[in-house]
N, C-alpha and C positions, 0 to 999 in steps of 0.2 A: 948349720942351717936348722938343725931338729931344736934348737933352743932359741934359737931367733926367732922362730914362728912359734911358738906360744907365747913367748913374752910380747912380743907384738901385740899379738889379740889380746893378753890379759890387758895389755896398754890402753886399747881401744873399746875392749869389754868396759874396764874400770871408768875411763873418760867418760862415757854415754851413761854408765850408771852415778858414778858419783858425782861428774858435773854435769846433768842433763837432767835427769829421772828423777833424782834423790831432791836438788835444789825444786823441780817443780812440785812436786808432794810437797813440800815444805812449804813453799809460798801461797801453795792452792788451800792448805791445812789454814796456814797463816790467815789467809785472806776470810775464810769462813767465822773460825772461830775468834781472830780479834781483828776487825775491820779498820776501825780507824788505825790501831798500831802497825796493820803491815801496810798502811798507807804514808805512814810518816808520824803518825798525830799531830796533825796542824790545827793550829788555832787558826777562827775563819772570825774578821770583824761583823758587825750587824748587817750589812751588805755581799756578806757569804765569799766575803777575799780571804785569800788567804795571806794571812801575816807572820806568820812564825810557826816553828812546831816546840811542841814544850818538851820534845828531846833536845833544843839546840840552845845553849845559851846565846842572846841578842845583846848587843851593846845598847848600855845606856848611860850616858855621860851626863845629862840634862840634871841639876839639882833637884827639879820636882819630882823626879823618880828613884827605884829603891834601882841601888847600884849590885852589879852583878860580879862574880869572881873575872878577875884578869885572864884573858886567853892567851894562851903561847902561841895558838896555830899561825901556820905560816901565811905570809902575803896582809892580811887584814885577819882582825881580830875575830872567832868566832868563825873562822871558813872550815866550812864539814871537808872540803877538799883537800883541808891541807891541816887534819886532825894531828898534834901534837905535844907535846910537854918542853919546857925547856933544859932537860935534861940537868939542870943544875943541881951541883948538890948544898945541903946547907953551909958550907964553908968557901963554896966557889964565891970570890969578889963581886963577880956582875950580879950575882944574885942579891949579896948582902944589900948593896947599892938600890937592885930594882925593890927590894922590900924594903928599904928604909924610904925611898922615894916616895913608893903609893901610901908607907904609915904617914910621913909630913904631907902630903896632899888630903890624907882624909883630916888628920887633926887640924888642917887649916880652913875646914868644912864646916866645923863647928863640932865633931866626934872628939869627946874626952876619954879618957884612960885609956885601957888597951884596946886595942884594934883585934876582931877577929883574924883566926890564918886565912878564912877563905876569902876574904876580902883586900888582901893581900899577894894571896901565891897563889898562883892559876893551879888549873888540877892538873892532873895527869893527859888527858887529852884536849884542853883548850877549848872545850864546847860545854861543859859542865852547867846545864841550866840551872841551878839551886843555889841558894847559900843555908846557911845554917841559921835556925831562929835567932839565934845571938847576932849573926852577921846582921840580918832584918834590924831589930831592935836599936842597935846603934846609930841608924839610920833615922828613926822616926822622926828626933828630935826636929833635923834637917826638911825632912819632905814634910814634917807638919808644918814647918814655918812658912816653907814657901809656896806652900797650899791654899795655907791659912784652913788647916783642918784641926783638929785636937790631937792632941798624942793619944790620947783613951780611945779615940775614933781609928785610930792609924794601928792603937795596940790589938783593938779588936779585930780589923782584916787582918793582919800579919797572923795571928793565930786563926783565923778563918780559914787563911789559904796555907797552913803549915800542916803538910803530908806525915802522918805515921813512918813508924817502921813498916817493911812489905813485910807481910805477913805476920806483923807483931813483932818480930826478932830481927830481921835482915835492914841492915843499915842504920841510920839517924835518921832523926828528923827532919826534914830539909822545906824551903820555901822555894817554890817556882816564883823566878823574878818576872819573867813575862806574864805570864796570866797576873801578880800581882800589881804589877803596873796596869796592866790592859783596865784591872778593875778599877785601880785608883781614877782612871780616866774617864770610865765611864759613871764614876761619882758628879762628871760637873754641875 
């Protein structure tokens, strides 16, 4: 009983400090100092709805729009609830299969030569809002046609809305495919 009763308490000690105490500090720190991020970062249309957050990759399948990476997560494509990857590795069948499928669905798009990865193989968690300016680019040709915009028009938001490194050094390049549709939209 002499060791039961402090590991107990250190039980209940730790519970209340590390899930209680420590998570409120953090989210009251969060909520001060980056507001919109500990809200979600959602994007809010001209009438202040909310339509997406530019944490989450959104489906869009519509020609007129720039296509975003393939989601794994479970139930429907893009569900933060059910965050996943499809664990495949490059030599697994169903995978070969599903990347050979979406390269003959984009080259029947009107996309020539090679196909970016991101445009083909979901990320690692299935919500991945970005593609890579090259993923963009291959794109333009398609969304200017069915626009009826210019490519030099489409090449210029594409690098309009293409993020840095964080901090200079930390990751690639990447394009947010929601805010760049959002904008192509409110081009009309």
């Amino acid at each position: 009983m002499k060791e039961i009763k402090p590991a107990i308490l250190f039980f209940v000690v730790f519970t209340i400090i590390c899930g209680g105490i420590y998570p409120a500090v953090v989210t009251g720190i969060a909520s001060v100092a980056f507001p919109r991020q500990a809200k979600g970062s959602f994007i809010t249309d001209k009438n202040n709805r909310e339509i997406g957050s530019s944490l989450i990759g959104q489906p869009f399948s519509d020609p007129k729009y720039f296509w975003p990476r393939p989601s794994a997560a479970t139930d429907f494509g893009y569900n933060p609830m059910g965050s996943s990857g499809s664990n495949s590795g490059p030599t697994n069948p169903d995978f070969i299969k599903a990347v050979g499928d979406r390269v003959k669905a984009l080259h029947d798009t009107g996309i020539a030569g090679e196909v970016p990865a991101d445009l083909v193989e979901a990320s690692a968690s299935g919500l991945d809002p970005h593609i890579t300016p090259e993923a963009a680019h291959v794109q333009i040709a398609r969304v200017a046609k069915v626009r009826g915009i210019t490519e030099e028009a489409l090449t210029k938001l594409v690098a309009a809305h293409t993020e840095g490194r964080q901090l200079g050094f930390l990751g690639e390049p990447r394009v947010n495919v929601l805010e760049l549709n959002l904008k192509l939209d409110s081009l009309k």
